[in-house]
Phi, psi and omega in degrees: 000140187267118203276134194268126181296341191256349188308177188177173182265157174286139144249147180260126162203103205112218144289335208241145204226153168229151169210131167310156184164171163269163179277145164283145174287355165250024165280121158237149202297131190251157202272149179244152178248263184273326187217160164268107210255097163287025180138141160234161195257115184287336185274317183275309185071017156302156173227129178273105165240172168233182178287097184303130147180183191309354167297351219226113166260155149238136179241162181211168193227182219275359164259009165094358172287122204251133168272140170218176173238139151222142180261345172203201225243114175210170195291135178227115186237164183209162165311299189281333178254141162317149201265186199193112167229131244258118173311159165292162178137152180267128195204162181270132168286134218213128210229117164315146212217125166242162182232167162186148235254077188307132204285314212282315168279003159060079169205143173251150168227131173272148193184130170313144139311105208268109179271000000 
């Protein structure tokens, strides 16, 4: 069996899941500035990011699913959080979801986490 050079373990940081996967083909490369921003923190106004530069793709495809390329191994910080650093390799942006339940309307709702 043939070992994919990118494969790689889930990150955690936070909200934000990083899981290994292929980029979809219909994902397209999203434009970036000094940093790659995977989340701000709605409470807060942190940002879970890395550092832009040529190792770092971020792609997002036409149903809001977000992507990233790393060509090598880079730092993923936050304010709040231990800095975490993210092997090469392809992975889904992945945004923790609480769901809860209503009685009175026997309905579940979902909502990002505010970090």
């Amino acid at each position: 069996m043939k070992k994919n050079p990118f494969r790689s373990k889930m990150y955690r940081q936070g909200d934000v899941l990083l899981v290994p996967c292929d980029i979809p083909e219909d994902a397209s490369p999203v434009d970036t500035a000094d940093r790659v921003v995977l989340a701000e923190g709605e409470l807060t106004g942190h940002f879970h990011a890395l550092p832009a530069n040529e190792h770092i793709t971020l792609y997002q495809t036409g149903d809001q699913r977000r992507f990233l390329h790393l060509d090598e191994e880079l730092p993923l910080t936050h304010d709040e959080h231990d800095t975490i650093m993210v092997k090469a390799g392809n992975y889904r942006i992945i945004r923790q979801r609480e769901y809860q339940y209503d009685l009175k309307e026997a309905r579940q709702e979902a909502r990002r986490v505010a970090d």
